[in-house]
N, C-alpha and C positions, 0 to 999 in steps of 0.2 A: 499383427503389425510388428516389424522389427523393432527394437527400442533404436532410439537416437540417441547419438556421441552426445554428452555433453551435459551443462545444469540447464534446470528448466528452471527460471525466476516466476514466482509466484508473487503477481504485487496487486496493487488497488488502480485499479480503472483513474481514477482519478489523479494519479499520478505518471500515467501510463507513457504519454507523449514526452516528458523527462526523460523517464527511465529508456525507455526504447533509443532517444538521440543519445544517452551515454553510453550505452551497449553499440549502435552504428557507429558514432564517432572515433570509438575507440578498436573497432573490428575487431570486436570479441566475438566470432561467431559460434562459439562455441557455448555458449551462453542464449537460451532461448527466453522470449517473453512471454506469459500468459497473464494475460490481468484479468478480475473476475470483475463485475459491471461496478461503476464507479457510485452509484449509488447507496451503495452495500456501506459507504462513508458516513449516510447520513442515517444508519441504523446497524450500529457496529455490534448490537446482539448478534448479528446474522453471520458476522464475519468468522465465527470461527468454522462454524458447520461448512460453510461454501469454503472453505480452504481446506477445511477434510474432504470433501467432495473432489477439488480436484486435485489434490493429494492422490488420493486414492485411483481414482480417473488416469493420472500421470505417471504413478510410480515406478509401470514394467515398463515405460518409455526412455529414460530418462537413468543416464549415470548419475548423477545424484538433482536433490529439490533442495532450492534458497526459498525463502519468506521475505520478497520485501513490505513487508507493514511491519509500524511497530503497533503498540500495545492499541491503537486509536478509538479508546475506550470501551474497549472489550471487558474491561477491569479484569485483567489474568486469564479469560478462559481462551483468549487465542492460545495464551502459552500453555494452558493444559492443556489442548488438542493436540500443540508443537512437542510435547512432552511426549504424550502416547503413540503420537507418529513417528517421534526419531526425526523429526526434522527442524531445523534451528532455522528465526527470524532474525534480522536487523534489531538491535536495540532500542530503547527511547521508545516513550508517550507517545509520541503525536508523529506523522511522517515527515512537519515540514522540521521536525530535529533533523529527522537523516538527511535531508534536502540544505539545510544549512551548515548543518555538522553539527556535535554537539557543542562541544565551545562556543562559538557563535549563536548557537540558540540559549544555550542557558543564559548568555551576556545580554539577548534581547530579553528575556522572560524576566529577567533581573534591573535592568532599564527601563522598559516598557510593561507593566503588568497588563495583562488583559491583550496583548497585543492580536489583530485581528491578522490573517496570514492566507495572502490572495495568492491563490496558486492560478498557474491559465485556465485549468480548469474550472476552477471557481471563476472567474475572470469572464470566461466564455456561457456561463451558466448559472450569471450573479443573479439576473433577474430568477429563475424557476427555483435556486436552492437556496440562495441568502434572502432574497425582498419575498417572497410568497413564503418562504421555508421559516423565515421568522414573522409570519404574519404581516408585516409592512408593507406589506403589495394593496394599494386601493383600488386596483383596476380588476 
């Protein structure tokens, strides 16, 4: 397969419908999407192997690989896989930092501790990952 022009973004399913409207809206096409299942969110051990995977899967395609995820408690081992790959993520804990920016997130985490942070995805998938996912589901 020939490689394709361009970066290939590697981000979280779960953030996916975002990231895709800022890449269309801005007609960056040069700029490709891959998100790996959004799932993968709610057991972020997993995260870093399925980013080496398609890392590796990607790399003869593709002028250069972004990471969008940040750390979203990986506890560092995304960035030691980011390390040994040669390929750099987004900064910040958690995605909805990048989603807000940091400024504005650290001024929420500093105002609001504990603040709970509904992205559409969580929104569209409250009931199966927040009410069953925290056991609060009686049905």
């Amino acid at each position: 397969m020939e490689p394709e022009k361009g970066t290939l973004l590697i981000c979280c399913g779960a953030i996916a419908r975002e990231i895709v409207t800022v890449v269309e809206h801005n007609g960056w096409d040069s700029l490709h999407v891959q998100c790996l299942p959004a799932h993968l969110h709610g057991t972020p051990r997993k995260i870093p192997e399925a980013v080496r995977e398609k890392i590796h899967a990607s790399r003869d395609r593709f002028d250069d690989i972004l990471v969008l995820y940040s750390d979203c408690g990986t506890g560092g081992q995304l960035d030691k896989v980011l390390r040994e790959e040669g390929v750099e993520r987004i900064g910040g804990a958690h995605c909805y930092e990048m989603l807000a920016g940091r400024k504005a997130f650290s001024k929420i985490m500093e105002d609001e501790p504990g603040s709970f942070f509904l992205t559409g995805f969580l929104a569209r998938n409250f009931e199966r990952l927040v009410m069953k996912g925290l056991g609060a589901h009686s049905g």
